[in-house]
C-alpha positions as a printed NumPy array, in Angstrom:
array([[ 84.848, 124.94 ,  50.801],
       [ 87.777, 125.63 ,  49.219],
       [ 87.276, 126.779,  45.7  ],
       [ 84.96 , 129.32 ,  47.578],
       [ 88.259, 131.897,  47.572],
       [ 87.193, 132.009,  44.173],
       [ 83.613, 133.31 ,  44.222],
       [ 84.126, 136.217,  42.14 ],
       [ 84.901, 133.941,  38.945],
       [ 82.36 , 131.845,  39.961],
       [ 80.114, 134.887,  39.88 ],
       [ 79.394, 134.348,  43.861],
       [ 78.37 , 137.484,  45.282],
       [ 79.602, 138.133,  48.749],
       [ 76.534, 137.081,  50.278],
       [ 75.839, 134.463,  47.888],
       [ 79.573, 132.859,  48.859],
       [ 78.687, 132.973,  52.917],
       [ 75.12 , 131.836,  51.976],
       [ 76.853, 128.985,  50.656],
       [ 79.572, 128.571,  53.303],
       [ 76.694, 128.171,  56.128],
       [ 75.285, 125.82 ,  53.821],
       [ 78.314, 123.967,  53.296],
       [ 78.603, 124.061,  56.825],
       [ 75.36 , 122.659,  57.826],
       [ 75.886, 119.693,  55.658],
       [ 79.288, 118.765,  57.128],
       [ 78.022, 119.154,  60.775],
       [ 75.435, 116.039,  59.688],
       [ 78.063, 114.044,  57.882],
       [ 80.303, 114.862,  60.602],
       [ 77.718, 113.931,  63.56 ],
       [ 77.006, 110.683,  61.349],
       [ 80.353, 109.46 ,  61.071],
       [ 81.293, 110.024,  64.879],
       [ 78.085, 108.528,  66.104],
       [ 79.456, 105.346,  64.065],
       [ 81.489, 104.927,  67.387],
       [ 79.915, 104.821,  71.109],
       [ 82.097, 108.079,  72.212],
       [ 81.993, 107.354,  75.769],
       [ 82.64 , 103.649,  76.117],
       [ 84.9  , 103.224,  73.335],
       [ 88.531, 101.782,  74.73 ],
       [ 90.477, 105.15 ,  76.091],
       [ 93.732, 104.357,  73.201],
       [ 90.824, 104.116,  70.606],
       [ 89.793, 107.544,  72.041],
       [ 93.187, 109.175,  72.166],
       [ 92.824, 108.393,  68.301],
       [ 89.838, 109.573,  67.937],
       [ 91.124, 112.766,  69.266],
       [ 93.815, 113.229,  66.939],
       [ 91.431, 112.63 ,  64.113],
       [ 88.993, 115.454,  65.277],
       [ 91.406, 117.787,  65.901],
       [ 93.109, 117.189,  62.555],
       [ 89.604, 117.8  ,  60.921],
       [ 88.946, 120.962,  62.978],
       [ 92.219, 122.179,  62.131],
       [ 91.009, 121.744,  58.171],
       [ 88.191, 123.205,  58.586],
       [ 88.896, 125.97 ,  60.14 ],
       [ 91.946, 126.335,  57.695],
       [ 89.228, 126.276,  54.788],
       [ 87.594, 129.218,  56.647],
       [ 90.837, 131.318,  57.071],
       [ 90.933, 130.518,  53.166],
       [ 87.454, 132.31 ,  52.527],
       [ 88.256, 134.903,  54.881],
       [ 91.574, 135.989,  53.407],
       [ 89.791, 135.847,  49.628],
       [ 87.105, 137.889,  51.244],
       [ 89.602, 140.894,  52.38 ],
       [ 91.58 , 140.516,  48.8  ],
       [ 88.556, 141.403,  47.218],
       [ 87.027, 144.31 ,  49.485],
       [ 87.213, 146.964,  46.953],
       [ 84.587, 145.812,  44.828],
       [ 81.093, 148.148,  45.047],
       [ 79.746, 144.316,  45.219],
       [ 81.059, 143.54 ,  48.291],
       [ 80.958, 147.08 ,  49.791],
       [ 76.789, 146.005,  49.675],
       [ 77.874, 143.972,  53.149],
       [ 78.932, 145.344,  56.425],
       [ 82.295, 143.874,  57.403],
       [ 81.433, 143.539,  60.734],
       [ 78.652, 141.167,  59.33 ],
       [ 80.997, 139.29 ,  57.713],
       [ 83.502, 139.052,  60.635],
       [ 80.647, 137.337,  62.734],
       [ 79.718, 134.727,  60.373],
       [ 82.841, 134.131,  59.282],
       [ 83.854, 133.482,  63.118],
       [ 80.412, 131.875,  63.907],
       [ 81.31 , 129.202,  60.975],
       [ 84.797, 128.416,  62.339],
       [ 83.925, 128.023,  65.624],
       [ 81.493, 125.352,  65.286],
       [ 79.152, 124.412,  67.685],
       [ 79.487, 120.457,  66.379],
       [ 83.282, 120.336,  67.124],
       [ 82.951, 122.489,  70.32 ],
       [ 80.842, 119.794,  71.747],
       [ 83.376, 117.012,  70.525],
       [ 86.635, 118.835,  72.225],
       [ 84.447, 118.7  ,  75.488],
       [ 83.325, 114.923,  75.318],
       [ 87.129, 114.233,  74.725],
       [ 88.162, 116.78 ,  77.839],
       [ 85.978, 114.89 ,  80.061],
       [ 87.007, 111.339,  78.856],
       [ 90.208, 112.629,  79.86 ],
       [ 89.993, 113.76 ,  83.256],
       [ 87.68 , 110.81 ,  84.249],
       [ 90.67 , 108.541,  82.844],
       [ 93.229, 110.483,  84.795],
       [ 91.416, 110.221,  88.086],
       [ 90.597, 106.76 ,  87.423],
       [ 94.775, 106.32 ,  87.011],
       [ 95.615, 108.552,  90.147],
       [ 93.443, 106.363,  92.141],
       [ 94.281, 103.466,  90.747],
       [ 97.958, 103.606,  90.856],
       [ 98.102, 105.366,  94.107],
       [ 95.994, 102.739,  96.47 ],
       [ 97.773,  99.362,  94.512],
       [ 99.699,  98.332,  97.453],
       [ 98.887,  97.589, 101.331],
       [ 98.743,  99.656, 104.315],
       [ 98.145,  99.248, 107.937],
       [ 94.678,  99.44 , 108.778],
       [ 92.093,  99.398, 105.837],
       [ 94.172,  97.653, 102.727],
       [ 94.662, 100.372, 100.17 ],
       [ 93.114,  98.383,  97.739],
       [ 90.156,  98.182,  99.231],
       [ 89.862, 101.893,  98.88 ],
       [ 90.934, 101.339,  95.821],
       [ 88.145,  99.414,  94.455],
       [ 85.417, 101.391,  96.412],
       [ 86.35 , 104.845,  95.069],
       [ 87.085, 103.279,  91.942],
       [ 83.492, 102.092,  91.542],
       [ 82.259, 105.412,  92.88 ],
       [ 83.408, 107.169,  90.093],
       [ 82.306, 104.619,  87.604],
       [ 79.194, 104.902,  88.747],
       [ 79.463, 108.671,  88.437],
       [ 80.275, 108.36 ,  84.725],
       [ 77.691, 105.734,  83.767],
       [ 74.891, 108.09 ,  85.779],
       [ 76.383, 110.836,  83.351],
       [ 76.175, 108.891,  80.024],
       [ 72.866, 107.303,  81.029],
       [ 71.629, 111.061,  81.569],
       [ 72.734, 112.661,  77.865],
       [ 70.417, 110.882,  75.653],
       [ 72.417, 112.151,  72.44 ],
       [ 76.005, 113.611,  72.852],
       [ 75.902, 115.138,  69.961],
       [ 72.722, 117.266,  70.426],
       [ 73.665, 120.785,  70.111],
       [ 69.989, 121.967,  70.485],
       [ 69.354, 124.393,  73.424],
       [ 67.576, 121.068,  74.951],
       [ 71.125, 119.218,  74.556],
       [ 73.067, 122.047,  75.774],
       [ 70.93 , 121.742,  79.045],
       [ 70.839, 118.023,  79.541],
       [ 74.621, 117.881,  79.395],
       [ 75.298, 120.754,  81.656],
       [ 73.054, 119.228,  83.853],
       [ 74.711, 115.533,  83.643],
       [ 78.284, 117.194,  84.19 ],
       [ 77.456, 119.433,  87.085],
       [ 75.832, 116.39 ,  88.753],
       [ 79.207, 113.777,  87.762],
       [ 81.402, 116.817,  89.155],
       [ 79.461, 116.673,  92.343],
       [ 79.939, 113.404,  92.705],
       [ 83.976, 113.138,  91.658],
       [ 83.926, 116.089,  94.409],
       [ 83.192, 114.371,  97.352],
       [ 84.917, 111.143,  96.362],
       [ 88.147, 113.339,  96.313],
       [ 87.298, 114.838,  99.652],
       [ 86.891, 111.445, 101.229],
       [ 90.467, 110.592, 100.196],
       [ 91.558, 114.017, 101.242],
       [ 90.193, 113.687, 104.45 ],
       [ 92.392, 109.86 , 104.739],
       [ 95.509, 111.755, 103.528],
       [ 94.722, 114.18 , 106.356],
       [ 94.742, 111.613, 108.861],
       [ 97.736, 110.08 , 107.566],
       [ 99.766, 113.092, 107.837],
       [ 98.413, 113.81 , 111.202],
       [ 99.989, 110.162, 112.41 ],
       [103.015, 111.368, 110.576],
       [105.817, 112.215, 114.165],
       [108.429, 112.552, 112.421],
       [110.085, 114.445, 109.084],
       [110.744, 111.323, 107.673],
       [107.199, 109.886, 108.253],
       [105.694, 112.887, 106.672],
       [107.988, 112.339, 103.693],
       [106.788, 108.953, 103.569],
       [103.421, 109.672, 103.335],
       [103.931, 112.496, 100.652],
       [105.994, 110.065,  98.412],
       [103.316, 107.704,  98.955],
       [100.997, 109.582,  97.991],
       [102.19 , 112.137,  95.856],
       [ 99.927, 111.459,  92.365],
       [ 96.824, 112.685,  94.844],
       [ 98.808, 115.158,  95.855],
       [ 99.12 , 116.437,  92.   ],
       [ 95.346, 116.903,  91.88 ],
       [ 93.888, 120.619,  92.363],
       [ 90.751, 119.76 ,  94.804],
       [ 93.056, 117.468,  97.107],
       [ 96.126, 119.646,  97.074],
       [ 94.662, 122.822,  97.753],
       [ 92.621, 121.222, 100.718],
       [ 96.316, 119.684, 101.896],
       [ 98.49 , 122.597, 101.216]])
């Protein structure tokens, strides 16, 4: 991509030189799909997917630099009658439709909901470790721990390609994520609804304290703390 800021001594047209680009394009998106699929995205351990992460994001930042490249080249070289032949604004779309790409897109969202499953897994986890009166905390700990496993095993069972981009793929993961937010949904209300009655026990300051400290990673999450506050 990069010696395409010199097109003109190349003898690239301006349409030849974003012919090429989407071409160029097209072939990394099925290199790039190959070489992630090497790895099963979604069971992978969640350190090896923090790396992951930081390798993606290093090779979106590339790419899109490459693209800023072809774009500035692009504007240096305006004032040729060849490049009048194009309408900017024709340009401007498929220079913005190439560095936004649809591959990577779907990438940043598999690693944004690896993410917030791992963090609720952690809230819950950490915050129902010890004992309480009454049910142990770690029993709720290990059924609403489950619950959400479940919830992401239904989802990854239900996207038979994570990668798939098609209008087909765009639907079956929709579809998947709307049905493993449903789920995370009313696990979080259930343990809303036990805070609740924990801070309704709660006679005095102190007690109520007690139960916010205790409680106070739950607390942090947007579902549970709107419902509280």
């Amino acid at each position: 991509m990069r010696n395409l800021d010199n097109y003109e001594q190349n003898h690239y047209s301006l349409n030849r030189a974003i012919d090429l680009a989407e071409r160029i394009a097209r072939d990394f998106d099925t290199k790039l799909k190959k070489v992630v699929s090497e790895r099963p995205l979604m069971s992978i351990p969640y350190a090896d997917h923090e790396a992951l992460q930081l390798e993606i994001n290093k090779i979106e930042d590339q790419w899109k630099a490459s693209i800023l490249e072809l774009k500035t080249a692009i504007s240096r070289n305006s004032s040729s009658s060849n490049h009048r032949l194009t309408k900017g604004r024709d340009v401007e779309f498929k220079l913005k439709a190439l560095a936004e790409d649809p591959v990577f897109k779907r990438l940043n969202n598999i690693i944004a909901f690896r993410s917030e499953h791992h963090k609720l897994e952690s809230v819950i986890s950490t915050t129902f470790a010890k004992q309480s009166e009454g049910q142990s905390r770690s029993e709720i700990r290990s059924q609403a721990l489950n619950d959400i496993r479940d919830a992401f095993t239904t989802f990854v069972k239900s996207v038979d390609d994570m990668l798939d981009i098609s209008k087909e793929g765009h639907e079956q993961w929709d579809t998947a994520k709307k049905a493993y937010e449903l789920s995370t949904s009313k696990i979080e209300s259930q343990l809303t609804t036990l805070l609740k009655k924990k801070l309704a026990k709660a006679v005095t300051a102190n007690e109520m304290f007690q139960v916010f400290n205790d409680y106070n990673k739950l607390l942090m999450r947007p579902k549970i703390k709107g419902t509280v506050a």
